[in-house]
C-alpha positions as CSV (number, residue, x, y, z in Angstrom):
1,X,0.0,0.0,0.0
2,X,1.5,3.6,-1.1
3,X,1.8,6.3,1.8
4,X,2.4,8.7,-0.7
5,X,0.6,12.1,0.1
6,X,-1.8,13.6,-2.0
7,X,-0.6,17.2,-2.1
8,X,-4.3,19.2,-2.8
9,X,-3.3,22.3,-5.1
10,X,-6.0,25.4,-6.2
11,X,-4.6,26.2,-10.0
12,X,-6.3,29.6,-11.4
13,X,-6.4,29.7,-15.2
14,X,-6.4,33.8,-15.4
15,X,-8.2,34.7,-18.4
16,X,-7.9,37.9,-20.1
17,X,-9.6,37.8,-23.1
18,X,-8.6,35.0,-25.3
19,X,-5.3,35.0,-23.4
20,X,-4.2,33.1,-20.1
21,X,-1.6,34.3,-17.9
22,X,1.3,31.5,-17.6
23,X,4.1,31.7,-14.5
24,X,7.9,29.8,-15.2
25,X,8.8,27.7,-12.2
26,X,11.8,28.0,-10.2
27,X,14.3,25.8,-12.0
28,X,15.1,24.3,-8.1
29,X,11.1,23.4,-8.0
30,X,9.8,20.1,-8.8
31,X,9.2,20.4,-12.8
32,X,11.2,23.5,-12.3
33,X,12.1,25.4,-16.0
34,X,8.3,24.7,-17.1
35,X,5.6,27.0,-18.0
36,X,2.5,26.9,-15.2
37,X,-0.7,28.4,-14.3
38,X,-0.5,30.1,-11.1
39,X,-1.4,28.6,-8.0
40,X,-0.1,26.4,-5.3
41,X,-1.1,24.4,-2.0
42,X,-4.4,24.0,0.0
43,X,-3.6,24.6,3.4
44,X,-5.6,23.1,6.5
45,X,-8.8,24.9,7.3
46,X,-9.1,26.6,3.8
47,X,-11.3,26.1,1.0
48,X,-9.9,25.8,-2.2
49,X,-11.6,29.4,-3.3
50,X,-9.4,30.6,-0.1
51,X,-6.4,28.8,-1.2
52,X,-6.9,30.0,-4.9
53,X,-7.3,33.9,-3.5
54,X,-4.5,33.6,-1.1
55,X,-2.2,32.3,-3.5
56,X,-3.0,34.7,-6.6
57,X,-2.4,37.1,-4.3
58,X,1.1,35.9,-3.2
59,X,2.6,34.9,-6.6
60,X,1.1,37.4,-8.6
61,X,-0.1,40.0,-6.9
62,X,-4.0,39.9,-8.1
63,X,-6.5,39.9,-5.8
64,X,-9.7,37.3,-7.6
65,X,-13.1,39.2,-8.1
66,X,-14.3,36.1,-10.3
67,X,-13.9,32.9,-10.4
68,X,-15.7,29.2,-11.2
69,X,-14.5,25.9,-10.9
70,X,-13.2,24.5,-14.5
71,X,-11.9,20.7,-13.6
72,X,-10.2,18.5,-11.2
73,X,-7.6,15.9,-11.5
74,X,-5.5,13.9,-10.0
75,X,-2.1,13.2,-11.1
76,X,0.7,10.5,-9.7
77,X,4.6,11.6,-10.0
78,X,7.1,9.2,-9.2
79,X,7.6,10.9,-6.1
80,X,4.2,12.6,-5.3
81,X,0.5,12.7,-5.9
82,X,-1.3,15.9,-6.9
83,X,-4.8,16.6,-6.8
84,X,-5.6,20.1,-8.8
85,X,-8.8,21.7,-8.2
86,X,-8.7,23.6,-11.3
87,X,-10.5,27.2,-11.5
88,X,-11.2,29.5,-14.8
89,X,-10.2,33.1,-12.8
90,X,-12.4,35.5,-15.5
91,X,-12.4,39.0,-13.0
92,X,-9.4,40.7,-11.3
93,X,-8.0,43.6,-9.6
94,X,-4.3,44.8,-10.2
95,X,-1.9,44.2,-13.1
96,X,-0.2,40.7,-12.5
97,X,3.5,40.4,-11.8
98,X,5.6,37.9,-10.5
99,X,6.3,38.9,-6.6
100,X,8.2,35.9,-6.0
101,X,10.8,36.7,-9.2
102,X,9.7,34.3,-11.6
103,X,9.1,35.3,-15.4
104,X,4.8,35.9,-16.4
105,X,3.8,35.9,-19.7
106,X,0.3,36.0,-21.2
107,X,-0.3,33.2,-24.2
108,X,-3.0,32.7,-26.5
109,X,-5.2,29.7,-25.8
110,X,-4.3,28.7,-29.4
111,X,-0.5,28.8,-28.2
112,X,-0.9,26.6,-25.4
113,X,0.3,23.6,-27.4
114,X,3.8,24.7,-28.0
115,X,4.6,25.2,-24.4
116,X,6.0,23.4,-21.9
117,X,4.2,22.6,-19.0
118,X,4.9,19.8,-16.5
119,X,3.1,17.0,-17.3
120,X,0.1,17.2,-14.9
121,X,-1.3,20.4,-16.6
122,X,-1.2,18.6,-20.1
123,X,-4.7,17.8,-19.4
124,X,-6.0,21.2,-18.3
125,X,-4.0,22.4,-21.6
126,X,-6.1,20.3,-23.8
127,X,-9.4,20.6,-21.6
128,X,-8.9,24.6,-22.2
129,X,-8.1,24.1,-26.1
130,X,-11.5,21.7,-26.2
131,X,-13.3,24.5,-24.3
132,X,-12.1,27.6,-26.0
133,X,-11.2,26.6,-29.5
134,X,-14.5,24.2,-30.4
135,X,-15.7,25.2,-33.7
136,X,-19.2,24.8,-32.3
137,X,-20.6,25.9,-29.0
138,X,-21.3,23.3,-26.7
């Protein structure tokens, strides 16, 4: 039987228009080097909404005015389980910028594709392609 920890992690996909605002991870991070959306752990007593606000806030500096719940998954690293709660952030105050030093960029959903991302957001990256890029509304 595994011990390994599920690690519960609020992701915000920050929309602005048809673009979504990516973050670079430390290169010393797990997956470090790679392109992700902004977000990071749930911690005891908070609700992933809480987590999600909290965290924006930290990392880039913008405080969520709207925000709905897009996906969940779970994914297994060798050396840890992650379970994203996954939120589409459409409304927010203040110009992002990364407070912890890291690198923003905004992409085009369309762009997505051709980044790298570590591989538990490859899924949110097609889910968002599916839901954004559909010839015909669902």
């Amino acid at each position: 039987m595994s011990t390994a920890k599920v690690i519960n992690v609020a992701v915000g996909v920050i929309l602005r228009g048809q673009q979504i605002l990516l973050a670079l991870r430390n290169g010393k991070q797990h997956q470090g080097g790679k392109w992700e959306f902004p977000g990071g752990k749930v911690e005891q007593g908070e609700t992933v909404e809480q987590a999600l606000k909290r965290e924006l806030r930290e990392e880039v500096a913008i405080d969520v005015t709207a925000s709905s719940a897009f996906m969940q998954l779970e994914y297994a690293y060798p050396e840890k389980t992650v379970l994203l709660d996954i939120y589409l952030v459409t409304g927010f105050d203040g110009e992002p910028e990364g407070r912890e030093g890291q690198p923003l960029r905004w992409v085009g959903i369309a762009g997505l594709g051709a980044i790298e991302f570590p591989d538990a957001n490859q899924p949110i990256v097609e889910r968002l392609q599916q839901h954004f890029l559909a010839s015909s509304p669902v």
